[in-house]
C-alpha positions, -999 to 999 in steps of 0.1 A, spaced: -825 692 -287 -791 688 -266 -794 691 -226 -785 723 -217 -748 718 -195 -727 736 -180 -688 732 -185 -663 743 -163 -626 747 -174 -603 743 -146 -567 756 -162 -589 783 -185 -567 804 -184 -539 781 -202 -524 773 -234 -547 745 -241 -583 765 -234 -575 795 -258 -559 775 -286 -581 746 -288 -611 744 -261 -629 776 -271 -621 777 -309 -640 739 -307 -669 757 -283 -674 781 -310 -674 759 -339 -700 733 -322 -724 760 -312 -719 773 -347 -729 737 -363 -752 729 -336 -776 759 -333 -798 743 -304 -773 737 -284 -769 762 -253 -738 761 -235 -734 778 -201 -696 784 -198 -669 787 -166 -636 789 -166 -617 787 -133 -573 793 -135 -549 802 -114 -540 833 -133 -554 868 -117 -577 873 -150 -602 902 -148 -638 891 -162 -632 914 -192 -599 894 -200 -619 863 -200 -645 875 -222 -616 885 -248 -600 854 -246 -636 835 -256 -644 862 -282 -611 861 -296 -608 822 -297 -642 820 -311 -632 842 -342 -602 819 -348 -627 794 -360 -651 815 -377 -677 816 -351 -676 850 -335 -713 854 -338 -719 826 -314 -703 846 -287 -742 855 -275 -750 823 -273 -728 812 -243 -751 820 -211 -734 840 -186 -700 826 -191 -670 841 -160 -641 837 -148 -625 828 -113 -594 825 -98 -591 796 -81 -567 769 -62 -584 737 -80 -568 718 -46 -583 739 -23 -615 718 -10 -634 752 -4 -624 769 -37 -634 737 -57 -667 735 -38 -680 765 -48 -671 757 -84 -694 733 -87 -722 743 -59 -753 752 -77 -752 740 -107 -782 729 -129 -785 703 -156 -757 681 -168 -721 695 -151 -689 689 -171 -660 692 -155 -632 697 -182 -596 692 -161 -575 715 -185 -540 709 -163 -508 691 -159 -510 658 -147 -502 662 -111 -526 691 -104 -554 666 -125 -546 644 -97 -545 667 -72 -577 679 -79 -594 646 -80 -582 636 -49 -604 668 -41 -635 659 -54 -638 629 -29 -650 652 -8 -673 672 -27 -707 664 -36 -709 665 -69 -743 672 -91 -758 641 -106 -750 632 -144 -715 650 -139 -693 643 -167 -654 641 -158 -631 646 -192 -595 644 -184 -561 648 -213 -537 627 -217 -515 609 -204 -533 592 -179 -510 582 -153 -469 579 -159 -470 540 -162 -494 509 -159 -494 514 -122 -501 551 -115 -529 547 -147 -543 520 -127 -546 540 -97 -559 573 -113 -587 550 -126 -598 542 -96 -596 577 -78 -621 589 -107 -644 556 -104 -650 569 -72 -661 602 -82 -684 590 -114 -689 557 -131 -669 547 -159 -698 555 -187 -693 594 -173 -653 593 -175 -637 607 -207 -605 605 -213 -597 625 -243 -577 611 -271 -587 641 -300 -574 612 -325 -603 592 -320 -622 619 -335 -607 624 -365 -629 612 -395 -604 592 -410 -601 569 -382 -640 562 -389 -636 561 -423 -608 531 -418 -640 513 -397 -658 513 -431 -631 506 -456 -625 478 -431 -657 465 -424 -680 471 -455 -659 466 -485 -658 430 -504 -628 432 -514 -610 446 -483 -629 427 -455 -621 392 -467 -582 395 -469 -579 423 -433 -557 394 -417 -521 380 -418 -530 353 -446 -528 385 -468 -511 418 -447 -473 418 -451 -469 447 -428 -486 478 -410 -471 511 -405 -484 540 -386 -466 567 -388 -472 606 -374 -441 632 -384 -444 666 -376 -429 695 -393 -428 715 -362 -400 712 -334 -401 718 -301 -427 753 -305 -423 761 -265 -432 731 -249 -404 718 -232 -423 720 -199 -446 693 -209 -430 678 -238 -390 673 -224 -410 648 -200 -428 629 -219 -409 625 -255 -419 609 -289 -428 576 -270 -453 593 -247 -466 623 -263 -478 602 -294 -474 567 -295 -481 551 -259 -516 572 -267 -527 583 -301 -507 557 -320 -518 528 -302 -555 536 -305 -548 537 -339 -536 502 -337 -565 491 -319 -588 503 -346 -568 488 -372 -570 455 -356 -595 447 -336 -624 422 -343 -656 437 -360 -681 448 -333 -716 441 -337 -717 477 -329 -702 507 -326 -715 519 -297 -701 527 -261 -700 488 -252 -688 468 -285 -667 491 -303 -643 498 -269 -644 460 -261 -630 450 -295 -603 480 -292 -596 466 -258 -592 429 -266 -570 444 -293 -544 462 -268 -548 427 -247 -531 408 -275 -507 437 -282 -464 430 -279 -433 439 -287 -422 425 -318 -405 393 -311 -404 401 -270 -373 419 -279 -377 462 -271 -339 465 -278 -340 454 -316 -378 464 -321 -376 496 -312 -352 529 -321 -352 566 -309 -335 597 -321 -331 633 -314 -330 664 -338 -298 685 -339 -297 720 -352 -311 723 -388 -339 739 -411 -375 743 -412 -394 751 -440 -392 761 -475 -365 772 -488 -375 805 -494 -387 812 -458 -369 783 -440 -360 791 -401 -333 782 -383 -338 756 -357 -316 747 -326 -304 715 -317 -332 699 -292 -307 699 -265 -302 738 -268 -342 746 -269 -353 762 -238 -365 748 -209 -347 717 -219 -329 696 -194 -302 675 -221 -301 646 -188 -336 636 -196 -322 623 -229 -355 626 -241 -360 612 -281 -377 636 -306 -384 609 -331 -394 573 -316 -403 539 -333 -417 506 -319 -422 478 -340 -457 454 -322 -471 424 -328 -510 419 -322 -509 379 -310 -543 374 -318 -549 338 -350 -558 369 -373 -524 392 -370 -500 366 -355 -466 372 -376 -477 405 -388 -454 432 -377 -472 470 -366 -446 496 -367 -456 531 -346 -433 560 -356 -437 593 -343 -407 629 -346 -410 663 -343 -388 685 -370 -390 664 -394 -387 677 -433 -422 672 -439 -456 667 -422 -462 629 -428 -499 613 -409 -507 579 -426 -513 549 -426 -500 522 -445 -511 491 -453 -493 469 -474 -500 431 -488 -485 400 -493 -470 394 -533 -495 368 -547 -478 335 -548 -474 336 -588 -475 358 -614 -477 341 -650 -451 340 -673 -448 368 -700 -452 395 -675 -422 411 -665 -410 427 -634 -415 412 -596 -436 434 -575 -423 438 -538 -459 433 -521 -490 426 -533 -504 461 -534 -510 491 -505 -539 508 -489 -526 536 -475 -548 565 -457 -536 601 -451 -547 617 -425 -554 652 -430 -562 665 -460 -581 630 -457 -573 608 -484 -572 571 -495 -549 553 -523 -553 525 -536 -517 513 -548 -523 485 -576 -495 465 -598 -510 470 -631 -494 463 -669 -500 484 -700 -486 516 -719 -456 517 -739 -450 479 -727 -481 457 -722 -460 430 -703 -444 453 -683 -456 458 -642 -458 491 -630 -474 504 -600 -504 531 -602 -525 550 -577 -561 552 -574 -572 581 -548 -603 595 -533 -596 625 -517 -620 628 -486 -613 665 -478 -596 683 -448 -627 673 -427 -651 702 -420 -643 702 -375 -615 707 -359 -608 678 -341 -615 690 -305 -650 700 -312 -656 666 -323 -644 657 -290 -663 682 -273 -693 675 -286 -692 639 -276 -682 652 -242 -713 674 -242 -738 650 -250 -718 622 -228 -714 600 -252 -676 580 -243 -678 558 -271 -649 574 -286 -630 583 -252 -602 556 -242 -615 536 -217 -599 527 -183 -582 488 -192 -573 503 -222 -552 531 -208 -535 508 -184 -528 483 -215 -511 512 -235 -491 517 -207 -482 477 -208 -472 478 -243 -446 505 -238 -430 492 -207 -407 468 -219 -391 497 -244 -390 522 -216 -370 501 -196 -344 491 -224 -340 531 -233 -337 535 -195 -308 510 -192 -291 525 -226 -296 495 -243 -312 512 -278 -287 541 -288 -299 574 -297 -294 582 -329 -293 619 -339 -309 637 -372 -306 671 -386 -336 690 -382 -356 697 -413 -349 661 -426 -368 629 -430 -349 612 -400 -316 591 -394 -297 583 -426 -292 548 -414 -332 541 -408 -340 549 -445 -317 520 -456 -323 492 -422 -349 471 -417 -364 449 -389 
């Protein structure tokens, strides 16, 4: 049976509690019926006790789970300054069992509120779990790690990356790792290229506060991205547990570089101008980003950002990883693509020249993985052709913070990023960050509802 804990939302009373926290809380209690879950929320909104319970009864609804509603113990509500030492205090004061402290905030009010907690005892076995991004550059991730070493050691720190709990990720750790004829050639004797790429459908959807400060660059691929990278090329682990499996992912980042040391010519950005989303029989018009609300157009802040990385380790040396992340985009794109090397001949009497040497390629949600081949046969039995073999792996039965949540619950931080590798992310992405800052890569512009820059379909690196 699960230890009974007690989580406490400080910024419950936000965007991110009712539209992902408590949906996830009512999903895991729904799937996990031992678990019991006392629940607090603490916000700076004047919320009544009754609005509270709403919000959780509503929320758990939206994920099928309004039954479990009974089975939160005693769950409330307080306003509260999350910087005020005394307010803070009497948060946590009293609390039995496991305490998890779930920092549901901007950034600087994370921060704030840390710096806080220095001075408060807090129970033993308290879990911290903080969202991204950690920190605003190597330096400032560097010293946010160390304010919350000082709270709690690293093994109760969990820094939420919700990618790292989708099941696709895993299932790349077994296509990788326990297939015969993928494990043998997972190198750059055989891998051509590697491109992760994550466009969204949706634009800017009222979140120019966060977003027009972080971009494409930080929202998605200085986190979730390069995780995925890490994954895709790290060493196998003896295991996956807290120790190995974060070791390898870190050694990973370690080796990780812009392409060719060069962030001007490994590395584009673009922003969506006014356009359509949707089909065509219910398409929406979209403003340029520039014209969204709450957006400041000096930022110059991309909606659609690429890197191109080399992992400089003696199995991926030469093997370019390109990251691409945009919002507005014509279509929702999440995959990853693997594609090999041509074999060094093919025998005469078969026509056609195959560009690569085949493609795994995984989509990520509805789950799915193809298998592109160069095969001959039909009409013309000499004649190359390309074919698809698929295993659809469904839409995954959690939503992808109560995977999260549930790791959080039980303290398990084997799939949280872990403190070096935050910093390295950070690393990676410095060198293009300074080029964009000194206008060095020009930003390109797309219409919203397409599939990018005309000129990107047709370039290469």
């Amino acid at each position: 049976m699960a230890q009974e804990t007690t989580l406490l939302i400080l910024g419950a009373s936000g965007d991110l509690t009712s539209r992902l926290l408590l949906p996830a809380i009512g999903q895991l209690l729904a799937r996990q019926p031992d678990r019991t879950l006392t629940l607090r929320g603490a916000g700076s909104d004047d919320w009544t006790q009754k609005r509270w319970r709403e919000c959780v009864r509503a929320a758990f609804a939206s994920s099928d789970a309004a039954d479990e509603v009974s089975r939160v113990k005693g769950t409330a509500y307080t306003k509260a300054d999350v910087t005020d030492r005394d307010a803070l205090a009497a948060l946590v004061e009293g609390v039995q069992g496991r305490l998890v402290i779930y920092f549901a905030l901007p950034p600087a009010v994370t921060i704030a509120a840390c710096e806080v907690l220095r001075e408060i005892t807090l129970p033993e076995n308290t879990v911290l779990a903080l969202e991204k991004p950690f920190g605003a550059d190597e330096r400032s991730a560097r010293e946010l790690n160390e304010l919350v070493q000082q709270l709690v050691p690293e093994n109760r720190i969990f820094r939420v990356d919700h990618f790292l709990g989708r099941s696709t990720l895993l299932n790349v750790l077994g296509v990788r790792f326990a297939n015969r004829l993928i494990e043998p050639v997972w190198s750059a004797d055989h891998v051509q290229s590697v491109l992760v790429r994550y466009d969204e459908a949706l634009a800017l959807e009222n979140r120019a506060r966060y977003y027009d400060g972080a971009g494409a660059m930080i929202d998605m691929i200085q986190s979730h991205l390069l995780q995925v990278l890490a994954i895709l090329a790290m060493e196998q682990p003896h295991d996956l547990d807290e120790l190995d499996l974060r070791d390898a992912m870190a050694a990973a980042l370690r080796a990780t570089r812009i392409w060719d040391d060069n962030p001007t010519r490994s590395s584009r950005r673009a922003r969506y101008t006014a356009g359509h989303l949707g089909a065509k029989t219910d398409a929406r018009d979209v403003p340029s980003y520039v014209d969204e609300d709450g957006v400041d157009p000096a930022r110059d802040t991309e909606t659609l950002a690429e890197i191109t990385c080399e992992v400089h380790t003696a199995r991926w040396s030469g093997v370019p990883f390109t990251l691409r992340s945009g919002k507005a985009m014509t279509e929702r794109c999440a995959e990853i693509i693997v594609t090999f090397k041509p074999v060094r001949h093919i025998p005469d009497g078969l026509t056609g020249q195959p560009s690569d040497g085949g493609v795994l390629r995984f989509v990520l949600g509805p789950d799915q993985i193809d298998l592109v081949l160069n095969v001959n046969g039909g009409d013309d039995p000499f004649a190359l052709r390309r074919d698809v073999l698929s295993s659809a792996l469904g839409k995954g039965t959690l939503l992808a913070y109560t995977e999260v949540l549930s790791e959080i619950l039980d303290g398990d931080v084997t799939l949280s990023v872990r403190a070096d590798a935050a910093e390295q992310c950070w690393r990676i992405i410095q060198p293009v960050r300074d080029a964009w800052a000194r206008g060095d890569v020009p930003m390109d512009e797309y219409t919203a509802g397409s599939t990018g820059p005309q000129h990107w379909a047709t370039s290469s690196r």
